[in-house]
Structures are given as structure tokens and as C-alpha cells.
N, C-alpha and C positions, 0 to 999 in steps of 0.2 A: 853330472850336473842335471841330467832328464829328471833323475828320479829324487831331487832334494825339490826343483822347482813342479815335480808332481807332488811329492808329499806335501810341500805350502800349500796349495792350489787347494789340497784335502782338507786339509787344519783350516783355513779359511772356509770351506764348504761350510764345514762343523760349525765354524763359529758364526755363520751367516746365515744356516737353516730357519733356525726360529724366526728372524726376522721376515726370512720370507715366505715363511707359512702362515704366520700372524697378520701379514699386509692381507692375505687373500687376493684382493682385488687390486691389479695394478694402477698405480697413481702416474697422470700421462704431464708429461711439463706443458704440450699444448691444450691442458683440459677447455681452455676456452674454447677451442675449435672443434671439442670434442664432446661437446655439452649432451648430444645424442645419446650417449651411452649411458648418462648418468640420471636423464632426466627426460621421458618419453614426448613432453610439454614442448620441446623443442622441432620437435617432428613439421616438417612444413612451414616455418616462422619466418623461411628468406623467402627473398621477391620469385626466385623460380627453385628449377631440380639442382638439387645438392650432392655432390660424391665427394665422400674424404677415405683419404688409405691414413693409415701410418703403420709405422715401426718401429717399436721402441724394443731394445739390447740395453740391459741392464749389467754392470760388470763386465765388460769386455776383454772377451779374451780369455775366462772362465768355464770351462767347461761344467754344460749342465747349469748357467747360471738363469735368470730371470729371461727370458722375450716375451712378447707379447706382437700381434698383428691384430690391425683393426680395419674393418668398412663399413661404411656408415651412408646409408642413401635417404634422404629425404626431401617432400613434393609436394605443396600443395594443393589441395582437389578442392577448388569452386572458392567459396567465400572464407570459409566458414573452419574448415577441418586439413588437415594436414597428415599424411602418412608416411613414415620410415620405416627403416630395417637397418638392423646393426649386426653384425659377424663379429668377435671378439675370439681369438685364439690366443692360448699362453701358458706355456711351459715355464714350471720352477721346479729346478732338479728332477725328483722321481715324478714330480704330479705334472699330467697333461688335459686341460681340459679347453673346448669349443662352446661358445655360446653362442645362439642364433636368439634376436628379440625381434619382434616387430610390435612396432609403436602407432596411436593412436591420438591426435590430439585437435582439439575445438578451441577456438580463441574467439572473443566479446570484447569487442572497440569499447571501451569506458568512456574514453573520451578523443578527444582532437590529436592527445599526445600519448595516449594509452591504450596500451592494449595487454590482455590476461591469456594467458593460455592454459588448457588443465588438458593434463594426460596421461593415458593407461598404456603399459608394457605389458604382455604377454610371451613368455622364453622359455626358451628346453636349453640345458646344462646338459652335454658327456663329458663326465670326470672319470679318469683314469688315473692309477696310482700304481709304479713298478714297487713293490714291497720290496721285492728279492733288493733293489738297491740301495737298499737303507743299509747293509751291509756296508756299502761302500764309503757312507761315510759316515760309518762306527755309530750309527743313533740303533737302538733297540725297540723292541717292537713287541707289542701286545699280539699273544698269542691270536685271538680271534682274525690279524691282519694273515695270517698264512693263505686262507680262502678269499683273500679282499679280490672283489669282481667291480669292475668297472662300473660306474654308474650314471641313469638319462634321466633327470627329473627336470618337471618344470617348474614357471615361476610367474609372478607376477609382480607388477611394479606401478608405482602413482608419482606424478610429479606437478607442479603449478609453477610458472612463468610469466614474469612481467617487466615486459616490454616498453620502453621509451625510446626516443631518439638519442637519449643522451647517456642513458643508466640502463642496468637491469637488475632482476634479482628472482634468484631458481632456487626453488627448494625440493627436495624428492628423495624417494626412497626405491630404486630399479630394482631392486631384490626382497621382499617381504617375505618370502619363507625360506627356511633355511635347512638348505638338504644337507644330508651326511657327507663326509669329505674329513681326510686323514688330518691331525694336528701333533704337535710335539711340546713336549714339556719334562726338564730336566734330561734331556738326553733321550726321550724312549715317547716311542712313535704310537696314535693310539687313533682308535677311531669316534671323531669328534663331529660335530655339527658348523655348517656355516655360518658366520656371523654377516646380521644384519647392517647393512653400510645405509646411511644418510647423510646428501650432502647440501649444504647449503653454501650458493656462491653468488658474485654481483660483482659489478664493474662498472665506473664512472668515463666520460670521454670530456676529456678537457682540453679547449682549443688554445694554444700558446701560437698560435703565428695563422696566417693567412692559408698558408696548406700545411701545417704541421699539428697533430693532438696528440696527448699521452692522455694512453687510455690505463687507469689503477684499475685493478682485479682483485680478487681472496677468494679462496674458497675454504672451507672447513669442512672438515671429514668427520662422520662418527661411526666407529666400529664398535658394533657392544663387545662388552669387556676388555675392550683398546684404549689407550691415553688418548685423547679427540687429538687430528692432524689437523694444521692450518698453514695454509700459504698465501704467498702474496706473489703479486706479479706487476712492474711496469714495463708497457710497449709502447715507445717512441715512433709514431707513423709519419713517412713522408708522400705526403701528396696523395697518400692512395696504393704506393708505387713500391715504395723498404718501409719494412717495419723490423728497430731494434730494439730488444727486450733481456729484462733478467727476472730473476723471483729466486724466493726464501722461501724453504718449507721449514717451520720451525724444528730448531734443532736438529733437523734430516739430512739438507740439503741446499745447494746454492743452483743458479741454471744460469743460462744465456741462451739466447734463441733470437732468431731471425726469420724474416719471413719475405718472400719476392714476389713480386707481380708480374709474371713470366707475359700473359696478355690478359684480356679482360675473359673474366671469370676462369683463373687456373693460376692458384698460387703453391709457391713449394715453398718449405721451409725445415731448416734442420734446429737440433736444440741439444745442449751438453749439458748436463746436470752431475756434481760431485759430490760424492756425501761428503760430512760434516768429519765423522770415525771413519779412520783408516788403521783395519786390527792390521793388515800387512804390508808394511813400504815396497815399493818396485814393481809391484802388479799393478794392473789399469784397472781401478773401479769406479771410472765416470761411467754416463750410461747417454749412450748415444739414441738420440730420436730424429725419425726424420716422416717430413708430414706433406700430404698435398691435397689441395681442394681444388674441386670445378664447380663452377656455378654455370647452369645453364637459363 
């Protein structure tokens, strides 16, 4: 019985690689609270010091499948400017890579209810990739991968931010050059270049009761030479205190997520997301997230 539900486990490998060498860059179900990573512009934009952890397990229960860990700190300094730092780790199958960014951003009051923010990412990537286990699950591989040596390049990134009481709306690109890093196509494993992600996202807060708002979300993805992703998200907030939420990433996936006000500034929160395709019945391919913030 070990060795029928190791051989699924493999066949599914196989038939889930590509898509998870194509994502590149993990897509988080909390991305609202995660805005850090994607958009430097955010750095500094709360009233004090910011810490967010998560963890997102992708596939559970797969060996070798998608994780990712994130930290995320940002502070701002005087009036005017705002400074973070973002950690990103994240293993898919053979590829292992760390990302360290630290962020820069300036914000200009417009007006009474506005306010803009623009800001620069500066990042080192190490990307690792085990060839030898491409074997493992039967993709082939271009001769030039036999010497594949691990690799630290940096990066840079530009993002703009704006700020209201009631809306926002972020555009940005955290990644503008794009270093080498392994890809697959037809079965056989090659050394390819990274693609440029851009995302643009925004969320309205709308009051339905005395202490209750649902706040709409979206963000859209674009990966060159990818089909653009789009998601949506509603969170239901009570008083400040529960917030319950779902989102649609088209055609990808469905989520549910929650969020608690453990005491003032230190919220946790978990979140289950289920793809859409299930190539194998009986195995667990939700992908469990779980999230925490402190405001100081």
C-alpha cells in the first residue's frame, strides 16, 4: 500500500511541476496583509512599528511540495519616509531559494483624505536547484544543468501607493531584473530566466452597521509570458475584534480565512485555500496559511 500511495504522490509531482515552476513567485491568500513584499511603497504607511510572520504549505501532506515563510518589518522615521525589511523563503520541489529586500519609501499628504506614497526595493536572491532530483520525478534535463551551481543575484524594485481612509490602490513591480533560475517545458528541465511579476491591487471599506464593514479587495497579477492572475477577496470585520473572509482566484482557487484580535496590536490569523483541479482524488491539496501581526 506504501509503495502505490508513493507512486500517486510521484505522478502528481509530475503533473504539478510545471505549474509550480511557472508561478515562480508565491501568491499568499493573506496578500492584503502582505502588501510589503510586493510593493516597497508600503514600508512605513501604519501609525507605528510593524512585524508580520506567515506561513504558507502548499499541498499538504506532499512531499517536496510548495512552502514558503515570510517576515516582514516596517517603521516610520520622522514625517516624511518610512523603512522596512522583508525575508521570503521558499522551497518548490528541487528549487530552494531566500530572498532578503529592504525597502524605502516617501509619502506627500495631497490632501485632507490623501495621501501618496512611492518607493524603492533594493534585494539579493540565493537560488539553489538539486538537478540530481529531477530524476526523481522523471522530468529531463539539459545537458548544461549537470554543473548547475547555485546562485546570489540582486535586484531592484519600484512601487506607488495611495492612501485613503476608506480605499486604496498599489501598483508595483518588486522584481525588475530577472536572474537565471531553472524552468521546465514538455517534460525536460532547462536553464531559463526569471520572469518579471507586476502587481496591481486596491480595496474599498464599506460601513454596513455601527461596528461592522466589509472591506472588497482584488489584486491582479502579471507574469510575462503568463495568463495575467486575478483575485478577489471579501472580509467581514467585527468591531475591530473577528474578521471573516473568502476570495476567488480565477479559475485557480477558492479560500476562507479568519482573522482575531488576540489584544491591541497582535492579530493571528489562519487561511485554507483549495484549487479549482484536483488531477488526484484522496490526497490533501488545500494549502494551509497561517498569519500574525504586531503593531507597536
Amino acid at each position: 500500500m506504501k509503495r502505490i500511495i508513493n507512486s500517486i504522490t510521484v505522478l502528481f509531482v509530475m503533473l504539478s511541476i510545471s505549474f509550480a515552476w511557472s508561478q515562480q513567485d508565491p501568491n499568499y491568500t493573506f496578500y492584503q496583509y502582505n502588501m510589503n513584499i510586493y510593493n516597497p511603497a508600503y514600508a512605513g504607511s501604519t501609525e507605528g512599528m510593524e512585524f508580520v510572520l506567515g506561513l504558507r504549505s502548499q499541498w499538504a501532506g506532499i512531499e517536496g511540495a510548495p512552502e514558503s515563510q515570510s517576515a516582514i518589518f516596517g517603521v516610520p522615521v520622522g514625517n516624511k519616509v518610512g523603512l522596512g525589511v522583508c525575508i521570503l523563503n521558499d522551497k518548490t520541489f528541487i528549487e530552494t531559494q531566500t530572498w532578503l529586500a529592504v525597502d524605502f519609501s516617501y509619502h506627500i499628504q495631497l490632501n485632507d483624505a490623501n495621501r501618496i506614497y512611492f518607493g524603492l526595493k533594493a534585494s539579493a536572491n540565493s537560488y539553489d536547484a538539486n538537478t540530481q532530483g529531477l530524476l526523481t520525478y522523471g522530468v529531463g534535463q539539459d545537458g548544461s544543468l549537470m554543473n548547475f551551481e547555485s546562485r546570489f543575484t540582486p535586484n531592484i524594485g519600484a512601487g506607488v501607493y495611495l492612501r485613503n481612509e476608506k480605499y486604496f490602490i498599489s501598483l508595483s513591480v518588486p522584481k525588475l531584473l530577472t536572474p537565471d533560475r531553472l524552468q521546465e517545458t514538455n517534460g525536460n528541465a532547462f536553464l531559463g530566466a526569471d520572469s518579471m511579476h507586476a502587481y496591481l491591487a486596491g480595496g474599498y471599506d464599506f460601513s454596513i452597521g455601527a461596528k461592522t464593514k466589509l472591506r472588497a479587495l482584488g489584486m491582479i497579477r502579471y507574469v510575462e509570458a503568463s495568463p495575467m492572475s486575478y483575485e478577489i477577496t471579501g472580509l467581514l470585520d467585527f468591531s475591530e475584534r473577528f474578521t471573516l473572509g473568502a476570495g476567488y482566484r480565477y479559475n485557480e482557487s477558492i479560500s476562507g480565512l479568519f482573522l482575531f484580535k488576540v489584544s491591541n496590536g497582535f492579530q493571528l490569523g489562519y487561511a485554507y485555500e483549495s484549487a479549482w483541479q484536483r488531477p488526484i482524488d484522496g490526497l490533501d491539496q488545500g494549502t494551509h496559511e497561517v498569519f500574525m501581526r504586531f503593531v507597536l
